[in-house]
N, C-alpha and C positions, 0 to 999 in steps of 0.2 A: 313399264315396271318401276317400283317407287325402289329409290336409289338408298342403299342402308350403310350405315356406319359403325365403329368402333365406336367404345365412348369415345379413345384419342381423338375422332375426328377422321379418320382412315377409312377410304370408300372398300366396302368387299360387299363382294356375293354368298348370298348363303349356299352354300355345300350340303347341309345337314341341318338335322332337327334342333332350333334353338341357335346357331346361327352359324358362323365360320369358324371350320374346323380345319387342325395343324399341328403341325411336328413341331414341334419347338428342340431348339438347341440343347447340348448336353450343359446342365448348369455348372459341371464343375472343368469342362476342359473348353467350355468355350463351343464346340461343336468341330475342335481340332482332332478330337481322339485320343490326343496326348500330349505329352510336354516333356523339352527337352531337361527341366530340373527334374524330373523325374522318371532319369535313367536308372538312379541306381539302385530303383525297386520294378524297374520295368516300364516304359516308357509309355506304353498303353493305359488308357485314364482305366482306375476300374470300377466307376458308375454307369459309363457306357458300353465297355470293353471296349474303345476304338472307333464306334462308331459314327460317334458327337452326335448321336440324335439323342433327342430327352423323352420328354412325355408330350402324346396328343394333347392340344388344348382346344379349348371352344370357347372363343368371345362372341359373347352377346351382341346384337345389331341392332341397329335402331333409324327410325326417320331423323331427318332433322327435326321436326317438331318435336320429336320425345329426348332427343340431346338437348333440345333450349330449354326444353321443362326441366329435365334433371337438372342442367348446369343453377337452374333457377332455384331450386330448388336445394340443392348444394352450398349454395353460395348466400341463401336464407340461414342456411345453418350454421356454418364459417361467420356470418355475421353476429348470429344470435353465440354462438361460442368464447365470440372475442369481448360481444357485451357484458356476460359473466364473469370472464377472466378478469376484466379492467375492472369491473364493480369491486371484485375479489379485493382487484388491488388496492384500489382507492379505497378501500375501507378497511385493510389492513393499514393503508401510508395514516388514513387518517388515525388510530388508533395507536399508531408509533406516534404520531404526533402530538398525541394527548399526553403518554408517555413522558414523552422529552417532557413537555411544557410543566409538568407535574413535576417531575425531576428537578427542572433549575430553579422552579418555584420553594421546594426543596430545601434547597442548596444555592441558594439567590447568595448569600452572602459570599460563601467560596465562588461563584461564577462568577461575580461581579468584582472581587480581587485577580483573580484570573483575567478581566477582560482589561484590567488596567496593564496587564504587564506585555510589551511588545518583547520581539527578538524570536528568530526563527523556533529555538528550545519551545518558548513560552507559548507561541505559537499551535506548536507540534500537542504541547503538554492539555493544553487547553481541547484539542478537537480530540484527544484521545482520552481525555476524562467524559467530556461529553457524550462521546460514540459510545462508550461502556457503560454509562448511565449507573457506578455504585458513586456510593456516599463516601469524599473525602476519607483517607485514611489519617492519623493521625502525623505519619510521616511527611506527607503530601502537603497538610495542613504546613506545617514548619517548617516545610521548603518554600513554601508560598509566602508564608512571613517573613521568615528570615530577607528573600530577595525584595520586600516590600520597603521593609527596615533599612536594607542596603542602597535601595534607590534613591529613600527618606534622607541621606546623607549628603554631605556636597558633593555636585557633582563631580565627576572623574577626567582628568585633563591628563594629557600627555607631557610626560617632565622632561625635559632640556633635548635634546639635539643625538640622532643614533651616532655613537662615537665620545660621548662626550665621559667625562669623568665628575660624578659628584659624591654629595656627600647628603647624604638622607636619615631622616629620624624615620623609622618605621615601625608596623606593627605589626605581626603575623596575627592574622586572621583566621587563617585554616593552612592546614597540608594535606597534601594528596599525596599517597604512595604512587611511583608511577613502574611498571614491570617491563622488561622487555627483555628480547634475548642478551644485551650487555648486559643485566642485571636488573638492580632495584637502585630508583632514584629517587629524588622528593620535588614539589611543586608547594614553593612558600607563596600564599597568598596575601600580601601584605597592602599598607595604605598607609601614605605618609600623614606628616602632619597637616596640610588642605584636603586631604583625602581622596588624596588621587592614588587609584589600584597599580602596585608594581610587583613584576611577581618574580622570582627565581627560577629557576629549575636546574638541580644538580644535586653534587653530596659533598659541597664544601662547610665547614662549622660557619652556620649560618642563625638566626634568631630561631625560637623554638615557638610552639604553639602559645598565642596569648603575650607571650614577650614583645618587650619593647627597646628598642639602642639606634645608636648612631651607627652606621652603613657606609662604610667607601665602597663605589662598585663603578664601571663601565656599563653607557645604554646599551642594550644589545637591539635592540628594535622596539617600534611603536606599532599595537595593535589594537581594533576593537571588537570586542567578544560581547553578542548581545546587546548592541547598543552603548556598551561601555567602555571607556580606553582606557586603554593598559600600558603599561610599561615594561619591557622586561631589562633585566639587569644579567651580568655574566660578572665574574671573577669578585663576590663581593667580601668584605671585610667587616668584620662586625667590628668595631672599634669601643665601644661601652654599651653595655646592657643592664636593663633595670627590670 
């Protein structure tokens, strides 16, 4: 007698017309009859009443020789499936790649000031203009000059020793409002006269935007931000302003 199978691979005998026939479990309690989270509508499942039997089923049986055909034949198909899937892809990637290249071709001159400017920001700023693939905004443009212009400058060295006590000609460059639960503070961005960055941060009468004076202050620490060093100052004193 020739020996038949499940697809699984599971040796049975045929019982019935079409191949092996069976009770199968109740799908929703398991073939328990019940459950005890489902006391407080009655503990008894009510798909089976109790039973845990489900519905007769009948699997289909087969020789080995007709499982290696199908599995053969299956597995033609899974092949031919993943060929088209990947084609798909490979020719959507390639079409983003046209994309892109058309884009910075574009916009060659912004991507190519972009690709001079190092520092984590610049970085960041750069692969997320790219990844969104729009046209420089006009904002974006003059952020990118400005730091271009800023770099274009001497570079930025760190002034005298944390603790020390000087006296500095500076410039404010910019202020940032800064907010927090104590209140509202400011962030003076200034550059002496070699043009090294030193910055403030408090609410003492300090230089105002674009102004220029003489400075007494103590270093409070040496930092670099972006490739750039900094200076920061505490307690300062503007002694003349122009």
């Amino acid at each position: 007698m020739t020996q038949l199978f499940t697809r699984a691979g599971t040796a049975r005998t045929a019982n019935c017309t079409g191949g092996y026939s069976y009770t199968s479990k109740c799908t929703r309690c398991g073939g328990a009859g019940g459950r005890p989270e489902w006391n407080h509508s009655g503990y008894v499942c009510f798909l089976c009443g109790g039973s845990g039997v489900g519905k007769v089923k009948i699997d289909k049986l087969y020789t080995v020789e007709q499982n290696a055909k199908l599995d053969a034949t299956a597995a033609k198909r899974a092949e031919a499936s993943t060929a088209k899937t990947n084609a798909i892809y490979a020719a959507r990637e390639a079409e983003l790649a046209a994309q892109r290249a058309a884009f910075v071709a574009d916009n060659a001159e912004f991507v190519a000031k972009l690709q001079g400017l190092d520092g984590d920001f610049w970085v960041g700023f750069r692969e997320t203009f790219l990844a969104r693939a729009c046209a420089p905004t006009f904002r974006q443009e003059e952020l990118v000059n400005l730091e271009i212009a800023k770099r274009a400058k001497a570079p930025s060295a760190h002034v005298g020793a944390v603790g020390d006590k000087v006296a500095l000609t500076l410039t404010c460059e910019r202020e940032v409002r800064l907010e927090s639960q104590f209140g509202v503070s400011w962030m003076s961005i200034c550059r002496d006269a070699a043009g090294n960055v030193v910055i403030y941060k408090g609410n003492a009468d300090f230089l105002g935007l674009k102004e220029t004076g003489e400075v007494k202050a103590t270093i409070k620490d040496h930092a670099v931000y972006n490739g750039v060093a900094q200076t920061m100052i505490m307690r300062p004193k503007v002694t003349q302003a122009t």
